[in-house]
C-alpha positions as CSV (number, residue, x, y, z in Angstrom):
1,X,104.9,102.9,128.4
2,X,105.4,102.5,125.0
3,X,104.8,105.1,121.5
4,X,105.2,101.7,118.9
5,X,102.1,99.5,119.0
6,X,103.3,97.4,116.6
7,X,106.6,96.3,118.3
8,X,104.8,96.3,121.8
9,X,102.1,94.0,120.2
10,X,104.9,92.1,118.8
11,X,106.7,92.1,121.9
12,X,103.7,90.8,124.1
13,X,104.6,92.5,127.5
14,X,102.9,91.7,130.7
15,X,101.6,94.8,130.5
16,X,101.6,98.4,129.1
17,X,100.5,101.8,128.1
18,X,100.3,103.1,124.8
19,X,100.1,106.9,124.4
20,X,99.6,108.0,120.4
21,X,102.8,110.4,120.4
22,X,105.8,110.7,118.4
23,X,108.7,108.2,119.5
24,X,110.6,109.3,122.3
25,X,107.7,111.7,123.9
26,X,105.6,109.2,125.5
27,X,105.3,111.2,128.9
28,X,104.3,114.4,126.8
29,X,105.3,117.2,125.0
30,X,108.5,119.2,126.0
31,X,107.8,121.9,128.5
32,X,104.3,121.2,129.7
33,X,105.2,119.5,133.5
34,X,101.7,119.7,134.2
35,X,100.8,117.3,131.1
36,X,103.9,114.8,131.7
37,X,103.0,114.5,135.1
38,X,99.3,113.5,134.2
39,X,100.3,111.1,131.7
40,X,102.7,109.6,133.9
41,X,99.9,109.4,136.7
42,X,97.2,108.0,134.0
43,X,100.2,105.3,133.3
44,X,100.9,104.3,136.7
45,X,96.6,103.6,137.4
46,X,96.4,101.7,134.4
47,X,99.2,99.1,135.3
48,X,97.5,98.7,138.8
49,X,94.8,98.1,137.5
50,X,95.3,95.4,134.7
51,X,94.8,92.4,135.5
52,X,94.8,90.2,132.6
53,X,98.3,89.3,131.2
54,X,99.3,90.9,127.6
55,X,96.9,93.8,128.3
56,X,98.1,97.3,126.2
57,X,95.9,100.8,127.9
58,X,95.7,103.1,125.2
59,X,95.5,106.4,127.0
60,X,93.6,109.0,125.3
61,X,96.1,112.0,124.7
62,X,96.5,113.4,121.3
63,X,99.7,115.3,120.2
64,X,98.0,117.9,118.2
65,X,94.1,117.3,117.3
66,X,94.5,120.2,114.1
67,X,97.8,117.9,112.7
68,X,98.3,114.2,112.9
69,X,101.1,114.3,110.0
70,X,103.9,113.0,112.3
71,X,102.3,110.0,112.4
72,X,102.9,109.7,108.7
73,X,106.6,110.9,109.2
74,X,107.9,109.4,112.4
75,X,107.4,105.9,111.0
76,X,109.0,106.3,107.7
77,X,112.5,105.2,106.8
78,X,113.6,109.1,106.2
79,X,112.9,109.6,109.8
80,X,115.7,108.6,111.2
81,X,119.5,110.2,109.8
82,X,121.6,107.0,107.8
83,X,123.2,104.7,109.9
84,X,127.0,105.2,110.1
85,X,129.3,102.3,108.4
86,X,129.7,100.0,111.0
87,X,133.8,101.2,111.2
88,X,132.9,104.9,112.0
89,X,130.2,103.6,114.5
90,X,133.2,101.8,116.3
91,X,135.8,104.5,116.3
92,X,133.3,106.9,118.0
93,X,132.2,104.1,120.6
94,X,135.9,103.1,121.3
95,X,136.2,107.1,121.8
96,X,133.4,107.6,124.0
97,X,134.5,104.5,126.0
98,X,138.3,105.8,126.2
99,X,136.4,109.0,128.3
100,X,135.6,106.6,131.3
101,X,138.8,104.6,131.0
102,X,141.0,107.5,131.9
């Protein structure tokens, strides 16, 4: 399942599902079981039934049909925080790793 057509075109998978939501929600919205649950059942019919190799299922869920300007946002560069300089991104790794070394 994938939220980034471009990068799964790119990628050229054997198969998969594309659902139009922000990155990091393809199953659905937060707290709405019954909406994750039919996404992830809509997913799971489509790769069963593909059958030709490189196919992408757009399924036909819309995040909000009255607002469609995350699409504008979530793909921008001011999306995501700065990255750290690579020498803070390693102390905090070496920290986090030192957790399930003890």
């Amino acid at each position: 399942m994938t939220s980034a057509l471009d990068i799964t075109q790119a990628v050229n998978p054997p198969r998969a599902v594309f659902v139009n939501y922000p990155l990091g929600h393809q199953t659905g919205k937060p707290h709405q079981p019954d909406l994750q649950r039919q996404i992830v059942r809509d997913a799971l019919e489509a790769f069963e039934t593909i059958s030709r190799p490189g196919t992408i299922v757009e399924l036909p869920y819309v995040w909000d049909v009255n607002d469609r300007q995350w699409e504008t946002t979530d793909y921008t560069g001011d999306f995501l925080p700065p990255r750290p300089p690579k020498e803070d991104a390693d102390l905090v790794e070496e920290e986090r790793r030192s957790r399930f070394t003890k």
